[in-house]
C-alpha positions in Angstrom: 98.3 121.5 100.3 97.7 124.7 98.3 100.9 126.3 99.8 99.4 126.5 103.1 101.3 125.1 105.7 99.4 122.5 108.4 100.6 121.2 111.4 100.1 118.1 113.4 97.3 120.5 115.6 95.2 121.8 112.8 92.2 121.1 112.5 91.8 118.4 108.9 89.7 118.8 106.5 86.4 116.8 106.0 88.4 114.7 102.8 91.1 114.3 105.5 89.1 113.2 108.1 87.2 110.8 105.4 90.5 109.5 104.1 91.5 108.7 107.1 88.1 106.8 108.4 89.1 104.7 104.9 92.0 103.7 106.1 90.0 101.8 108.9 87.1 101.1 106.8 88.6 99.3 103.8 90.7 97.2 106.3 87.9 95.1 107.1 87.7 94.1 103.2 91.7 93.8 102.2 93.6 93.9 105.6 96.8 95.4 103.7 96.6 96.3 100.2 93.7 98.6 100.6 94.5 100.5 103.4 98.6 100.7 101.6 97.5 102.7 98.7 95.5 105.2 100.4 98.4 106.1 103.0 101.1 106.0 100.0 99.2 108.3 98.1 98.1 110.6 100.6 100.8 110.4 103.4 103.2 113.6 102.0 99.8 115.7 101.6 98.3 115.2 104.7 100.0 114.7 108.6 96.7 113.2 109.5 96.5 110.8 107.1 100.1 109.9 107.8 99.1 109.8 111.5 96.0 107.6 110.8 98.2 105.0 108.1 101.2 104.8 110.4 98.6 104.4 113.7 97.0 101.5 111.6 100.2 99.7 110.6 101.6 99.9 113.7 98.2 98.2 115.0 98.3 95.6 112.2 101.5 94.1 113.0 101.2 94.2 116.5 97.8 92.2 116.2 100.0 89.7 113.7 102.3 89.1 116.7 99.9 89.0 118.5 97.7 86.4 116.6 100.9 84.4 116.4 102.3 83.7 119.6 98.1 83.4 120.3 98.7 80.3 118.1 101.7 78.7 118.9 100.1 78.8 122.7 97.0 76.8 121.1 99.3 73.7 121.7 98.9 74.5 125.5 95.3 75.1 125.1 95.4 78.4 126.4 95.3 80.3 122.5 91.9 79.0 122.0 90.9 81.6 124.5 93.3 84.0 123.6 92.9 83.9 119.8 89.0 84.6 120.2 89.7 87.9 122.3 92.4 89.7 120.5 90.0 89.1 117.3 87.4 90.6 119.2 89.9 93.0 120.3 91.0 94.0 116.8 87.2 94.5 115.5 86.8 97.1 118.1 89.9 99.1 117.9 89.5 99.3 114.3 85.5 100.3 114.8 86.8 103.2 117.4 90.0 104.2 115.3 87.5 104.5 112.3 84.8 106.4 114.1 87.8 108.9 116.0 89.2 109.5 112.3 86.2 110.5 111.2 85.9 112.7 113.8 89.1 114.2 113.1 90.6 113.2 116.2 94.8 111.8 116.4 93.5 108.4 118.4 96.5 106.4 119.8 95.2 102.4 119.4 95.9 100.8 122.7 98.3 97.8 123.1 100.2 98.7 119.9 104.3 99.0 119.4 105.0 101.4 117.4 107.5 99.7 114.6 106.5 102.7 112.6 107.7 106.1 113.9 
């Protein structure tokens, strides 16, 4: 980063804090490939984009787990309601975590492990 040195607190940049927004954005089109390349490529140059594809990854596979136990409960009838909400769960989390990244803010998603440290 042009030999400056940034830290977790400093304020990003407006391409940081657009990168990061991407990351969220592009998820709704390709759920992993998309939002992949823009954290590999930009993790080492920015600790907010690291944050923001770590935060998102972490949020993707929990929602997997999520989605899959959801499933297997279907059998007991009690996924069909459970499915529905964590979708609509997922769509909002993403909006907010797009909107706080483009705000420049480090947004912890709710309900999330973090596999990805």
């Amino acid at each position: 980063m042009n030999g400056n040195i940034i830290n977790e607190f400093s304020p990003p940049t407006s391409d940081e804090r657009t990168m990061g927004m991407f990351i969220y954005l592009v998820s709704f089109f390709t759920a992993i490939i998309g939002p992949l390349i823009i954290w590999v490529i930009k993790k080492d140059e920015s600790n907010f984009i690291n944050y923001h594809g770590k935060e998102y990854f972490n949020f993707f596979i929990s929602y997997a787990i999520y989605s899959l136990i959801g499933s297997v409960l279907m059998v007991v009838l009690v996924g069909f309601v459970i499915v529905p909400i964590l979708a609509i769960m997922y769509l909002i989390f993403t909006l907010v975590a797009l909107f706080k990244a483009y705000k420049g803010e480090y947004y912890r998603i709710p309900l999330i492990f973090r596999f990805i440290k």
